[in-house]
C-alpha positions in Angstrom: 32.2 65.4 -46.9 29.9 65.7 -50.1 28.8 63.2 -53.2 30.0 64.5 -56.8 28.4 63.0 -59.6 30.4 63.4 -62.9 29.5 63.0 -66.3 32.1 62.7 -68.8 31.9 63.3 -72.5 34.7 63.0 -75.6 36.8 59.6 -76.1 36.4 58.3 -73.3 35.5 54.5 -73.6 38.1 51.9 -74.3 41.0 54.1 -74.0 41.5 52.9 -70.1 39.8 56.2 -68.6 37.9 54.0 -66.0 41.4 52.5 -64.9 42.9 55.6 -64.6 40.2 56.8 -62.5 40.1 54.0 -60.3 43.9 54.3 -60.0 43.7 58.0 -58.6 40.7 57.9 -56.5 42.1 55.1 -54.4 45.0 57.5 -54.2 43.0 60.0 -52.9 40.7 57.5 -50.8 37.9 58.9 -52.3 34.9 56.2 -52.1 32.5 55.6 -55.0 32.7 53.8 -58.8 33.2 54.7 -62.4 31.2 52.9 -64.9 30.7 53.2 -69.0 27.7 54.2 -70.0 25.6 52.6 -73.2 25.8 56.2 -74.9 29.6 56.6 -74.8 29.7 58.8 -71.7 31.1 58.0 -68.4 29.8 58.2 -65.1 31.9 58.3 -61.6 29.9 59.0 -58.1 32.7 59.9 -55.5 31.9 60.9 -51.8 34.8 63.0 -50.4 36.2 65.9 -48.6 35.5 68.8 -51.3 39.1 70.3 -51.7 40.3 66.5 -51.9 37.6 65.8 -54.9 38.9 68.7 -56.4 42.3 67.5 -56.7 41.4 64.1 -58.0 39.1 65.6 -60.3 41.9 68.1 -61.9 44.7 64.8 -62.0 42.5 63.3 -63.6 41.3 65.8 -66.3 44.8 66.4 -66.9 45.8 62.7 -67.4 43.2 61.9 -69.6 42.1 65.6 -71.0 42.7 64.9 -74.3 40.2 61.9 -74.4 37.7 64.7 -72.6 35.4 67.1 -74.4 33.3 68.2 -71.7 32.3 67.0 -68.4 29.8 68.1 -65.6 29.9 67.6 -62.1 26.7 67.8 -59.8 27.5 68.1 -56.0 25.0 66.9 -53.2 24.6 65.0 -50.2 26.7 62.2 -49.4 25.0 58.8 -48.8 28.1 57.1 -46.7 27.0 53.8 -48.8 30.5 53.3 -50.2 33.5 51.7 -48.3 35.8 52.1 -51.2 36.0 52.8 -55.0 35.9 50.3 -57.7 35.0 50.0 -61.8 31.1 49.0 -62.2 30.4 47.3 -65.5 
């Protein structure tokens, strides 16, 4: 199990990326949230099975890719403070 942080840049905002992601991760029973940010990015913290967050991550890049011009994903220690995985606001 690990915690991903992900950062994602492009047209991302209104355009019902934070649905979709919400959508697929409970798919995927991956545990965490997605939430805009005030500069246009979005943010999602998912703890998960590595090989699992990896095939979220690539459903959903390929689903919304063409609202995505970049993204970054940082990979640490998970926390075990999530019991499922919702939209923030």
């Amino acid at each position: 199990m690990r915690r991903y942080s992900v950062l994602f840049e492009g047209r991302v905002q209104g355009v019902g990326f934070r649905y979709r992601a919400t959508s697929i991760a409970r798919r995927y029973l991956l545990t965490g949230w997605v939430k805009n940010l005030s500069d246009g990015r979005v943010q999602l913290e998912a703890e998960s099975d590595t090989s699992v967050f990896h095939t979220f991550l690539k459903e959903l890049v390929d689903s919304m890719g063409n609202n995505i011009s970049n993204y970054s994903v940082n990979e640490c220690d998970p926390t075990g403070e999530f019991d499922s995985f919702a939209t923030r606001y």
